[in-house]
Backbone as a ProteinNet text record, in pm:
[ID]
protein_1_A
[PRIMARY]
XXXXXXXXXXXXXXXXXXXXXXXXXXXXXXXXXXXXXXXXXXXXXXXXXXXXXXXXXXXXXXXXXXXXXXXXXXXXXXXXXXXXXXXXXXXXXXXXXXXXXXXXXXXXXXXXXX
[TERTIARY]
-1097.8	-984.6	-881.5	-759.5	-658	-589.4	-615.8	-551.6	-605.5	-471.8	-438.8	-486.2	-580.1	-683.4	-593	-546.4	-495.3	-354.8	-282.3	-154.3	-182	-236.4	-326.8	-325.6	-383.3	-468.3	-313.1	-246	-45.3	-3.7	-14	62.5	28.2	-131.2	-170.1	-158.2	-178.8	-175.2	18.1	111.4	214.9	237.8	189.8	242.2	190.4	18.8	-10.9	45.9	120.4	207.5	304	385.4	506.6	517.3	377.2	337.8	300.1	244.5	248.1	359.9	448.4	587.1	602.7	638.6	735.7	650.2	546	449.6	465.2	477	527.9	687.7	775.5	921.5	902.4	840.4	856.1	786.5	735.5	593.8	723.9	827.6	881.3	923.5	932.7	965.4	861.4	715.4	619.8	584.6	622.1	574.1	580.5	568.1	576.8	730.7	758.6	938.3	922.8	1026.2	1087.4	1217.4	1229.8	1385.3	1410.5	1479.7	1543.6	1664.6	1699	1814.6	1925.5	1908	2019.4	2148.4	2012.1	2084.7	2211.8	2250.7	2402.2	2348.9	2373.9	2346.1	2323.1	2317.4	2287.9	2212.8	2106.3	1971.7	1933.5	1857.9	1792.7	1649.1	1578.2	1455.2	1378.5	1425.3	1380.2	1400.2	1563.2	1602.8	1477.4	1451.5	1360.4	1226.2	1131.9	1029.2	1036.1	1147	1157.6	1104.2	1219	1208.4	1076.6	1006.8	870.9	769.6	791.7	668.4	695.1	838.4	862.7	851.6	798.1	782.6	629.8	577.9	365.5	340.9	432.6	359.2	389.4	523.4	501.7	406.7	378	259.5	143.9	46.3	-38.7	-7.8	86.8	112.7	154.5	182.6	129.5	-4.3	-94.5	-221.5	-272.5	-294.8	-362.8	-312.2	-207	-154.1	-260.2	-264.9	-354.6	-501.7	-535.9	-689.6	-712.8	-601.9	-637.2	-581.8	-485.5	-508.4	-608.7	-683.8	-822.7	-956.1	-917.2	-1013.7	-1029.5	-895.5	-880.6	-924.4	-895.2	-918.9	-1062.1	-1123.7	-1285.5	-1347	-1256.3	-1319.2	-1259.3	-1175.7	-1137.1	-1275.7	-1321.2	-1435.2	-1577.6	-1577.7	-1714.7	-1691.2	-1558.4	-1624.8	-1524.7	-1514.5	-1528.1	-1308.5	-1280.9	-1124	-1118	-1030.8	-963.1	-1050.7	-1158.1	-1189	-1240.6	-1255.7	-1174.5	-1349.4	-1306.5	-1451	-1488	-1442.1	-1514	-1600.7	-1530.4	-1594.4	-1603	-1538.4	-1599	-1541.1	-1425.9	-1369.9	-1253.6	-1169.4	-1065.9	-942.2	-883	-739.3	-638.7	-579.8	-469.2	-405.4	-326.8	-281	-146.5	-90	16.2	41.6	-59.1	-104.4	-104.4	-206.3	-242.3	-122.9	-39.5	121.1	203	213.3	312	223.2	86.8	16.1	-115.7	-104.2	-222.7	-337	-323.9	-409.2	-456.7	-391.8	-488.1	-630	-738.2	-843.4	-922.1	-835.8	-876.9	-784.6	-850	-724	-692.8	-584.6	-501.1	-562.2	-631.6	-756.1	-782.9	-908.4	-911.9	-865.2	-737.1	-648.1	-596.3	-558	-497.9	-610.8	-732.2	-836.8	-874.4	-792	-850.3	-704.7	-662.9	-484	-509.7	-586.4	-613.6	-717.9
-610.1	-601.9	-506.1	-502.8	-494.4	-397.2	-372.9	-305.4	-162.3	-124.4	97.4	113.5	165.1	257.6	340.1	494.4	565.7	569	465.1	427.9	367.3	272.7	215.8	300.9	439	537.4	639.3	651	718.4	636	517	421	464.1	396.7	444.2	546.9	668	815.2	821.4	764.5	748.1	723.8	569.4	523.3	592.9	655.6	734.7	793.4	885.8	993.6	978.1	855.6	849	770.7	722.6	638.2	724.8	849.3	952.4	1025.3	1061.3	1125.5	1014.8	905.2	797.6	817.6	877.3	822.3	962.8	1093	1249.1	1233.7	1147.8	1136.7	1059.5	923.6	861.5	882.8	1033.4	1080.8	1109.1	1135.8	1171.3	1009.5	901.3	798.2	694	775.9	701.8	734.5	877.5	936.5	894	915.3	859	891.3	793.8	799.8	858.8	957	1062	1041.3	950.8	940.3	1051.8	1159.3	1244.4	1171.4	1170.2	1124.2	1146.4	1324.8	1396.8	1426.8	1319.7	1394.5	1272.9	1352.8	1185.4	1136	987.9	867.9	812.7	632.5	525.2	436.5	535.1	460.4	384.9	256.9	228.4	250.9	271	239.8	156.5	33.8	-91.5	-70.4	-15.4	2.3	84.5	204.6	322.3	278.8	210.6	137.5	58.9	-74.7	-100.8	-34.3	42.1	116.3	191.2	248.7	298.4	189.4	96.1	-1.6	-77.3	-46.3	-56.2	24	123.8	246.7	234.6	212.8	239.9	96.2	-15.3	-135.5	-108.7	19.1	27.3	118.6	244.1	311.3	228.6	133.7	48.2	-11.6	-60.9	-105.7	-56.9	66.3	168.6	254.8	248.3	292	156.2	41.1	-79.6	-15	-2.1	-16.1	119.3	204.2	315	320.6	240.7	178.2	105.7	8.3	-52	58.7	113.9	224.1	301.5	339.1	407.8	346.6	185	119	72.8	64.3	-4.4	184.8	301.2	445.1	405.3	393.8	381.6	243.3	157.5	51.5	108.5	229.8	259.5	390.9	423.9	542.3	493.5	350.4	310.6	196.1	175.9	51.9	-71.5	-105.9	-240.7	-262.1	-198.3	-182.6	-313	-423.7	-539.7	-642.5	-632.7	-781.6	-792.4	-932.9	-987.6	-954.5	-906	-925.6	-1007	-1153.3	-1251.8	-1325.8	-1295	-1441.9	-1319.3	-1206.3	-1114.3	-1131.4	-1194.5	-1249.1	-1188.2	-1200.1	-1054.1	-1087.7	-1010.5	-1001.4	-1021.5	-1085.4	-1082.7	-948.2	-944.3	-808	-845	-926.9	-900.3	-882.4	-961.7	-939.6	-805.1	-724.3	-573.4	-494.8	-543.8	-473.7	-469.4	-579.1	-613.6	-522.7	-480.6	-459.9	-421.9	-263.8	-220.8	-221	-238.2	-233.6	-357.1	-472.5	-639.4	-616.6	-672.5	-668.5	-822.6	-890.6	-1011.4	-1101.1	-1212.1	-1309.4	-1373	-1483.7	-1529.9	-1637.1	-1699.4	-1833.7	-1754.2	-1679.9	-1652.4	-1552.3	-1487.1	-1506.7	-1560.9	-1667.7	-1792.5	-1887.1	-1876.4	-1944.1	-1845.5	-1719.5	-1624.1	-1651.5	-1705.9	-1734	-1879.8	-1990.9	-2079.3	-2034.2
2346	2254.1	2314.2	2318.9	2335.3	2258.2	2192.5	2032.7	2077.5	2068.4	2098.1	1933.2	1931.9	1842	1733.7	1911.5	1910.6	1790.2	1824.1	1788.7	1648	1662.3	1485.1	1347.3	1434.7	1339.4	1326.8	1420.2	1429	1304.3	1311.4	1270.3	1119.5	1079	968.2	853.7	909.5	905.7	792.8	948.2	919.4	767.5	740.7	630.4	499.8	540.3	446.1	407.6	435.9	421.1	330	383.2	319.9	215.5	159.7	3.8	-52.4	-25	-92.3	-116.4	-16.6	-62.4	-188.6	-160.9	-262.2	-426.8	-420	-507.3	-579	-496.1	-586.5	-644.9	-577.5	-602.8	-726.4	-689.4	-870.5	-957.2	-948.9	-1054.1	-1210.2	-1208.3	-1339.1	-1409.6	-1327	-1312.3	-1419.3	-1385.6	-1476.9	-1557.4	-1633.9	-1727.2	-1855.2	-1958.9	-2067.4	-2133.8	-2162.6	-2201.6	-2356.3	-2349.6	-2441.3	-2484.1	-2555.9	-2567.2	-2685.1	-2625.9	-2756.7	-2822.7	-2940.7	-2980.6	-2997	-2948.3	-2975.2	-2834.5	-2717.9	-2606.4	-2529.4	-2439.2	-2442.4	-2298.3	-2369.4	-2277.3	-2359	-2252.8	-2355	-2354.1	-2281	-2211.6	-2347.1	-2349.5	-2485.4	-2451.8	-2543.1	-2544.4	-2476	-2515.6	-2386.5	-2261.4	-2251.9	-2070.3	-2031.5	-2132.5	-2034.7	-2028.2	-2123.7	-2106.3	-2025.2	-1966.1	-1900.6	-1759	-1744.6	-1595.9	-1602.4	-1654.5	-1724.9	-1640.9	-1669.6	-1625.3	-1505.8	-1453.8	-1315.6	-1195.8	-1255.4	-1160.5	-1155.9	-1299	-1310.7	-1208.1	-1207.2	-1118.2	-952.8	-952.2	-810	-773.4	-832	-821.4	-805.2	-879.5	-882.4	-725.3	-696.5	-554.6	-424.5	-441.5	-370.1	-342.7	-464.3	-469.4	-402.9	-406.7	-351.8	-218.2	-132.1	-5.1	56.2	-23.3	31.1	11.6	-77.5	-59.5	89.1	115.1	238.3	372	360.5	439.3	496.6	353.5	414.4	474.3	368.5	444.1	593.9	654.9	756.4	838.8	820.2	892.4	884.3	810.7	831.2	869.5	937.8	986.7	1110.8	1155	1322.8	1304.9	1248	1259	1311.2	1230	1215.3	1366	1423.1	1528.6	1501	1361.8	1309.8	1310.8	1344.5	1317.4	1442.4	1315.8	1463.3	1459	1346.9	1358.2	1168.9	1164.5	1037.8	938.2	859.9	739.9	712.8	711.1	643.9	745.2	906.1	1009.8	1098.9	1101.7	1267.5	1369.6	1341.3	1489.6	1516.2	1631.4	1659.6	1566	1505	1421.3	1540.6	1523.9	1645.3	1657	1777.9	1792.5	1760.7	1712.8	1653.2	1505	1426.4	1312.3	1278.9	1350.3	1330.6	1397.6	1447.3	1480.3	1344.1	1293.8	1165.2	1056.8	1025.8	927.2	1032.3	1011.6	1086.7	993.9	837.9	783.3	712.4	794.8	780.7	792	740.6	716.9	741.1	744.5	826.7	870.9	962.9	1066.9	999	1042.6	978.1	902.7	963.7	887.3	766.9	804.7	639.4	562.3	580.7	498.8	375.4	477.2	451.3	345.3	400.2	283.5	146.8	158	48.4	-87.2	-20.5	-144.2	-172.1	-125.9	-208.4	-308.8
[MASK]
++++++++++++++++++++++++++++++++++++++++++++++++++++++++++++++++++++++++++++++++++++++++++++++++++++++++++++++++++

């Protein structure tokens, strides 16, 4: 296999990081909405619930992105980083360029969304 480890685990590390920054920045973002009535603006209720549950589904999708983050750091610990969970066979290296934290090739993938 072909695939820089080294750079994988840079790469990784990387994005960790900065789904966590995004994830302390929109922490006031998900909190539970307080609309005082006394204060000026003309947020409604809906708008802020709204945005309320647009911030908790990007959190949720940022927490998934860092589940596979860690999973893919402990498939470069244990050996197994670069080849696919379902069949064992190598992830392409461009695949794991676009998405260092693919977890399997493109076949089954592709058979896991039907």
């Amino acid at each position: 296999m072909s695939i820089d480890i080294d750079a994988a685990r840079t790469r990784l590390l990387e994005r960790k990081n900065e789904i966590k920054r995004l994830s302390e920045i929109s922490e006031d973002s998900r909190a539970t909405v307080n609309l005082d009535q006394q204060s000026v603006g003309r947020l409604s209720r809906m708008d802020a619930l709204q945005m309320q549950a647009m911030a908790q589904a990007s959190e949720r999708s940022r927490s998934a992105e860092l589940q596979r983050i860690d999973a893919a750091l402990a498939r470069i610990e244990t050996g197994d980083y670069g080849y696919c969970l379902d069949c064992g066979e190598e992830i392409a290296e461009k695949r794991l360029e676009i998405d260092p934290s693919a977890s399997h090739c493109v076949h089954c993938a592709g058979a896991r969304e039907n």
